[in-house]
C-alpha positions in Angstrom: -4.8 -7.3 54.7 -1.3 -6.9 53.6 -1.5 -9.4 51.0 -4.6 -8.2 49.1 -3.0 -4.2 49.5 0.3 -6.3 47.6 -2.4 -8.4 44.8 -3.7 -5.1 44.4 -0.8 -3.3 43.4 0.2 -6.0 41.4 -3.1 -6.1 39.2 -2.3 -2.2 38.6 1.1 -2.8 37.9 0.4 -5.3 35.4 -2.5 -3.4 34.2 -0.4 -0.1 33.1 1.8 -2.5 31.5 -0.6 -3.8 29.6 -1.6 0.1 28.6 2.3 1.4 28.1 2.4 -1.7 25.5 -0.4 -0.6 23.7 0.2 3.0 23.7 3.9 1.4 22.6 2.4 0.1 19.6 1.9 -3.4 20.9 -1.2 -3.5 19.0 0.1 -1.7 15.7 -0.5 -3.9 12.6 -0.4 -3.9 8.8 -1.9 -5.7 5.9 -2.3 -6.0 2.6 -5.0 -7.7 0.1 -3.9 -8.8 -2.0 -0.8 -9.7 -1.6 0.3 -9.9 -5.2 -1.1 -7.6 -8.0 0.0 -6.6 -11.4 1.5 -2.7 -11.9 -1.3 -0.5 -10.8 -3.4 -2.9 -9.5 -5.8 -1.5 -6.7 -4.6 -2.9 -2.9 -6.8 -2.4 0.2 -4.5 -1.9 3.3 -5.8 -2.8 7.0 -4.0 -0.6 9.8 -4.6 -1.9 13.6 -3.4 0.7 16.0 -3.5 1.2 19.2 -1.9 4.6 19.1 -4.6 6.6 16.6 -2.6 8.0 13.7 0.5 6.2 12.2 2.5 6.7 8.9 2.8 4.2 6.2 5.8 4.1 3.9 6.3 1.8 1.5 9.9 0.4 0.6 11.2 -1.0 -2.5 13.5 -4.5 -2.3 16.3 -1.8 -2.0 14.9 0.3 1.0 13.8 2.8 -1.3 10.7 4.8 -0.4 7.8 4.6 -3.2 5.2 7.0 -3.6 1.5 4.9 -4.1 -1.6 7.1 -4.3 -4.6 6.6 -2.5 -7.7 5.5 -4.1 -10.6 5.0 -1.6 -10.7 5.6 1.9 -13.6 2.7 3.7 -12.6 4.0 7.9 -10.5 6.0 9.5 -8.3 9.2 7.4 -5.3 9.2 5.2 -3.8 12.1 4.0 -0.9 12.2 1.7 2.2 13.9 2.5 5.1 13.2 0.1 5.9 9.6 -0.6 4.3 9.2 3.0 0.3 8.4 4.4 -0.2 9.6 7.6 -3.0 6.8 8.5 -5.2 8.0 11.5 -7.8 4.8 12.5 -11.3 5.3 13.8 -12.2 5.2 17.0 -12.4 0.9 16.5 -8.7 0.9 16.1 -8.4 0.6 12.4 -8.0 2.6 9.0 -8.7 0.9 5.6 -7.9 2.4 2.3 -7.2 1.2 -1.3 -4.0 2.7 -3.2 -2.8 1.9 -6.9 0.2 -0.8 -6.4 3.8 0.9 -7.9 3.9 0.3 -11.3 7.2 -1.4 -11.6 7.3 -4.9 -10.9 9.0 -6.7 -7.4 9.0 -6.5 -4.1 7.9 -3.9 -1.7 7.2 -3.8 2.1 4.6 -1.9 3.5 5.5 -0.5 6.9 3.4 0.9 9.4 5.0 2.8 12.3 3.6 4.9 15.6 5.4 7.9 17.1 5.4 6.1 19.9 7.9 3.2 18.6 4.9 0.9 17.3 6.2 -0.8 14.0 4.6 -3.4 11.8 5.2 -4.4 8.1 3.1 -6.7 5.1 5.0 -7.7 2.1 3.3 -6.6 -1.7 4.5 -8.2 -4.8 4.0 -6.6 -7.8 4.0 -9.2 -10.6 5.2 -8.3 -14.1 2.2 -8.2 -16.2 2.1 -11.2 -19.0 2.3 -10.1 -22.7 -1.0 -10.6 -23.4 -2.9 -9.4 -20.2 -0.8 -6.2 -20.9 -2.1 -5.8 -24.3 -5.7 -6.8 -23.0 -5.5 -4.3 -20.9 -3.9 -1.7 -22.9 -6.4 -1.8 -25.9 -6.5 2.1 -26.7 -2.5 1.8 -26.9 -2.6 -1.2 -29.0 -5.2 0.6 -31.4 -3.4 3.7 -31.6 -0.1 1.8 -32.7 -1.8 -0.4 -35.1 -3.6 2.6 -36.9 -0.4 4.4 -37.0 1.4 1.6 -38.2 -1.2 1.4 -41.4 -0.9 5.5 -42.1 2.8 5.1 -42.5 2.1 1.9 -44.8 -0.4 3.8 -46.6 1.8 6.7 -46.7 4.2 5.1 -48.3 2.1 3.3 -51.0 0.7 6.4 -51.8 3.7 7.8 -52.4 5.1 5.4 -54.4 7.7 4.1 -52.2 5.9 0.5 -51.7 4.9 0.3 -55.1 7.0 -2.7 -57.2 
């Protein structure tokens, strides 16, 4: 009898250790998809929390704070508050939203963390955009430059300051 009374408090000694780790953020995680985008590229993020609401910062190389801006929110709520999201998941455990990437290029680190000491982080590279992608992508800039480009060369024909 006094053995089970002692297996008995040790399952429920073990088993609010198991809780206090959750509600420590021992199931608090981060991640990004993908991994590696060009400036302004759309990223989903995953947050797995045991705790229900979290902020999300995310860090330049230099420990910097960024500002990224959400784009589409799939489960759970993110809300905006400065250069932070305060993430809260739905009642499965987990948020997923889409922001723009920052739009100059490196390394960031996005870091997830719970009031409750819960932290967790997924590293984003931002590539730098190749030459020509950037002017694939940029076609109304490239068309506004070349069409300015021939005004001033027909401006100055017209005026006589091309003409041999």
């Amino acid at each position: 009898m006094r053995a089970s009374i002692i297996l008995a408090a040790a399952v429920v000694v073990a088993a609010m250790a198991a809780v206090a780790a959750g509600a420590a953020g021992g199931g608090l995680s981060v991640s990004v998809s993908p991994g590696s985008v060009g400036p302004g590229g759309l990223v989903n993020v995953t947050v797995r929390a045991q705790p229900y609401s979290v902020v999300v910062l995310v860090f330049k190389s230099d420990g910097r704070a960024v500002g990224v801006r959400v784009v589409g929110v799939y489960s759970g709520a993110v809300k905006e508050v400065g250069r932070m999201l305060i993430v809260a998941v739905g009642g499965d455990g987990v948020a997923v939203f889409t922001v723009k990437a920052p739009l100059v290029p490196g390394e960031y680190v996005v870091e997830a963390s719970s009031s409750t000491g819960g932290f967790a982080e997924a590293v984003l590279t931002v590539r730098a955009p190749a030459p020509l992608a950037w002017l694939l992508e940029h076609r109304v800039v490239v068309a506004v430059v070349v069409a300015v480009l021939v005004a001033a060369l027909a401006y100055l024909y017209l005026t006589g300051v091309l003409a041999a």
